[in-house]
LUMLO-867750 format. One record per residue (C-alpha): residue in three letters; x, y, z. Coordinates in steps of 0.001 Angstrom, whole numbers, plus 524288, in hexadecimal, padded with zeros to 5 digits. Layout:
AlaXYZ
...
//
This chain:
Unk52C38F073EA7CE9
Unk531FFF009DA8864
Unk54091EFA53A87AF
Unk5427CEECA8A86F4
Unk54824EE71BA9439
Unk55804EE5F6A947E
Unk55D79ED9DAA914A
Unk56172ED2F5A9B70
Unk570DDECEADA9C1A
Unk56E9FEC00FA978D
Unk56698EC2C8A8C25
Unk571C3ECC82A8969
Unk57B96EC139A8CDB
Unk570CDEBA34A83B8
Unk57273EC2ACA7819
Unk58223EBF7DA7850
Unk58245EB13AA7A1C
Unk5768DEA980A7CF5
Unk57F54E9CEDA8069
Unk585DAEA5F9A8B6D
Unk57A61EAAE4A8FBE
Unk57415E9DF0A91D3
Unk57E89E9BB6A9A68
Unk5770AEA61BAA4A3
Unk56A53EA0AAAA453
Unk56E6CE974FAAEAD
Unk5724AEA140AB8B5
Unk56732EA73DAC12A
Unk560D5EB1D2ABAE0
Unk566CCEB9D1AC63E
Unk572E2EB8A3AC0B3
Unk57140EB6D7AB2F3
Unk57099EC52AAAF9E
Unk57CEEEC84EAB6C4
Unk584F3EBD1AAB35B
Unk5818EEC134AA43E
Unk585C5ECFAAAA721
Unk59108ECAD9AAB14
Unk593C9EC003A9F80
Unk58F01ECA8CA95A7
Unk5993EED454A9CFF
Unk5A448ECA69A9856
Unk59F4FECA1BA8B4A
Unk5A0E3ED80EA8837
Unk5ADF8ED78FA9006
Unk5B2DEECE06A85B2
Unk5ABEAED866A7AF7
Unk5B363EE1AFA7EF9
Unk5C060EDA92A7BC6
Unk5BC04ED8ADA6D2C
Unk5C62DEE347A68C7
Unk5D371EDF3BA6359
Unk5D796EEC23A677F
Unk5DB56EEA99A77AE
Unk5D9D9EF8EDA799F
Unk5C99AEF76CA75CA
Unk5C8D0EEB77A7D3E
Unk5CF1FEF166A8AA5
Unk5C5CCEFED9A8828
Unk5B8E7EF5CEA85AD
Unk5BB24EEF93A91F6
Unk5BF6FEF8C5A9AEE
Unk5B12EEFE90A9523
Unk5AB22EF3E4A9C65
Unk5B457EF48BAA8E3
Unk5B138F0536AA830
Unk5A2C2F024EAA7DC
Unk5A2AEEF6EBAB195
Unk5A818EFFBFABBD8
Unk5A0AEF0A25ABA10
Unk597A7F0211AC260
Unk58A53F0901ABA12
Unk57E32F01DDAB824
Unk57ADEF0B90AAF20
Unk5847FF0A13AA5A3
Unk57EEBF0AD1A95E4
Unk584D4EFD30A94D2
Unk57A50EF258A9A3E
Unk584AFEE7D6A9D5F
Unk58D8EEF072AA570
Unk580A3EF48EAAC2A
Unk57DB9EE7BDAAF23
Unk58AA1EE534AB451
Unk58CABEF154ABDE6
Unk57D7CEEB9FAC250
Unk5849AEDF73AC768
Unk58FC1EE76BACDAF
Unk58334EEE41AD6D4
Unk57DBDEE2CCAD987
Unk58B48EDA96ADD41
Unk589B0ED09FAD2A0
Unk596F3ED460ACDAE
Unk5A1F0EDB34AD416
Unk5A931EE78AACD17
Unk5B3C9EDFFEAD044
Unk5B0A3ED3E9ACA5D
Unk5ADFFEDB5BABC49
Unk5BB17EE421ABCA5
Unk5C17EED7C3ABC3D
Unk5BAB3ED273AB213
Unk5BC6AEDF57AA9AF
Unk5CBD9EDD79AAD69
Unk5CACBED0AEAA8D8
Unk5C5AFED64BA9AE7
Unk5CEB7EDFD6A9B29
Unk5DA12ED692A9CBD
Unk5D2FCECF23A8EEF
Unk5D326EDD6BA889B
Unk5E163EDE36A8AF5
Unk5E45DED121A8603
Unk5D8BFEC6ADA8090
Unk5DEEAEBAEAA853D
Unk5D8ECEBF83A93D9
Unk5CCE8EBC38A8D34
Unk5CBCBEB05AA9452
Unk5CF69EB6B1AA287
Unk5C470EC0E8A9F45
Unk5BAB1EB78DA9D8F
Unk5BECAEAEA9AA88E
Unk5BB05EBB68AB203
Unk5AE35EBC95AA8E8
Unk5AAC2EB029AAEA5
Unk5B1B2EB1E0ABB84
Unk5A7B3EC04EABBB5
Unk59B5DEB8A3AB7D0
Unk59D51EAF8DAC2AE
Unk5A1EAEB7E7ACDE2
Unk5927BEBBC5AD111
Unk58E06EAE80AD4A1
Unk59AF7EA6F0AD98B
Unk5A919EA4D0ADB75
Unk5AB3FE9A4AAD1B7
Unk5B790E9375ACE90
Unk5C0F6E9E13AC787
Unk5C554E923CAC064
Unk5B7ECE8F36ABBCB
Unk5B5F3E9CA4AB79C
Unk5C34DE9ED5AAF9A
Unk5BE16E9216AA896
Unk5B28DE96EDAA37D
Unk5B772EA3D6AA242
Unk5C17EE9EAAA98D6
Unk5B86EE9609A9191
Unk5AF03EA051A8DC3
Unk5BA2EEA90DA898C
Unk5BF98E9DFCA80F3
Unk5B23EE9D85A79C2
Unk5B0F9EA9CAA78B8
Unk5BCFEEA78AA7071
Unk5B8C5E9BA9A6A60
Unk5C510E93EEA7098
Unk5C08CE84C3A7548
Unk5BAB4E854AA83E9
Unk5BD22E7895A8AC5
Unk5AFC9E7588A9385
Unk5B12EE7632AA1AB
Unk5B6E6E6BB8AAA2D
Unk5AF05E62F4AB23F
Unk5B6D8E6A54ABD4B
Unk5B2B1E757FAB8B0
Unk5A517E7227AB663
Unk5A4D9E6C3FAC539
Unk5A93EE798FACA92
Unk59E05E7FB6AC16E
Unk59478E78BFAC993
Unk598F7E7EDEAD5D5
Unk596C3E8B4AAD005
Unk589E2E8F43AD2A7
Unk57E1DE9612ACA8B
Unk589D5E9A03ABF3F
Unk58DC8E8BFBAC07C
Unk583FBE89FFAB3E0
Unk5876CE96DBAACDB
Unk59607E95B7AAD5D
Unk59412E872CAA803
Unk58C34E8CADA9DCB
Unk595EFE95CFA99BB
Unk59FDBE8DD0A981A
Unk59827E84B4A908C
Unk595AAE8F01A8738
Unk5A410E913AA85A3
Unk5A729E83E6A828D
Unk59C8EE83B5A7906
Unk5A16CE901CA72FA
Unk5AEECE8B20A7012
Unk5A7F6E7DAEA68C6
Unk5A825E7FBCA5B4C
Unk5A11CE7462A577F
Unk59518E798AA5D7C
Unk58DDCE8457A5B2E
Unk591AFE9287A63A1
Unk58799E9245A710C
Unk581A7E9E13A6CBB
Unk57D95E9588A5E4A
Unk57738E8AA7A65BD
Unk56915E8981A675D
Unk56B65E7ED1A713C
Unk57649E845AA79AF
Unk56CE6E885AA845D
Unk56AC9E79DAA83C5
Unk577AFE7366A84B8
Unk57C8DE7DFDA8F38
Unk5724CE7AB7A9730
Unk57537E6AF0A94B5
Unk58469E6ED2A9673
Unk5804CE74A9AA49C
Unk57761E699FAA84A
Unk58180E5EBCAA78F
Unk58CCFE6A06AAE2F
//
């Protein structure tokens, strides 16, 4: 019987959050499957801090730092295959990702670095495309960690949303993201993930952006 073709890194990014995943379907299809690697990469990051204990937390990620410079694309795990495949081909630099494991690591140690962690999450999704505003970045960073943690997000400014525009291709998915943050933190409407219409307003919220 033959297998059934791998899934590809959005439909994996798909399986965790459908709301975040929409946000990638308005990237170029070149991109999409790296800038999900890279997303889903930050998820498991955060995973890996689940522990109350700080010792499990440091060993879980210095896994991920161990295995991410090995440098193997045949490593059993798929996403850290995927990864060291965008090292080869110079979507992401070695250097780029040991600071965003140092970044983790600094959130093992103590969880109120959450937010810095997921500020260079951001900072690591962008770097393939652009240089974007580091300001911009620490913004959305921070929102998405503060839903994460179901703290209020305040939406972005129209300053912020101006320098969006000048951002390029992830001009739409960064906007997107940090819709879904603020949208995460309202608890008068249902979670992203719950709506059947969310692919609608997102794509309303990006129109008038």
């Amino acid at each position: 019987m033959a297998g059934t073709a791998a899934s590809s890194q959005w439909q994996l990014l798909r399986d965790v959050s459908r709301s975040y995943a929409h946000c990638f379907i308005f990237v170029s299809p070149a991109m999409r499957e790296a800038l999900c690697t890279l997303f889903l990469l930050a998820l498991e990051l955060e995973k890996a801090l689940i522990s109350e204990e700080m010792m499990i937390r440091l060993i879980r990620i210095q896994w991920w730092d161990d295995a991410l410079s090995a440098g193997s694309t045949q490593h059993t795990h798929p996403l850290i295959r995927h990864i060291n495949g965008l090292i080869e081909q110079g979507t992401i630099t070695a250097e780029t990702l040991d600071a965003l494991c140092e970044s983790w690591r600094t959130a093992a140690e103590d969880r109120d670095n959450l937010a810095t962690a997921w500020q260079t999450s951001i900072a690591c999704l962008a770097s393939p495309i652009l240089d974007i505003d580091n300001a911009l970045v620490q913004t959305i960073g921070t929102q998405i960690y503060q839903s994460r943690i179901r703290q209020p997000v305040t939406a972005l400014t129209p300053d912020d949303r101006h320098a969006l525009k000048h951002s390029g291709e992830i001009k739409l998915l960064l906007s997107g993201l940090s819709y879904v943050a603020v949208r995460t933190s309202t608890h008068d409407n249902a979670h992203p993930d719950d709506d059947p219409l969310f692919i609608f307003r997102l794509c309303w919220h990006l129109m008038r952006s």
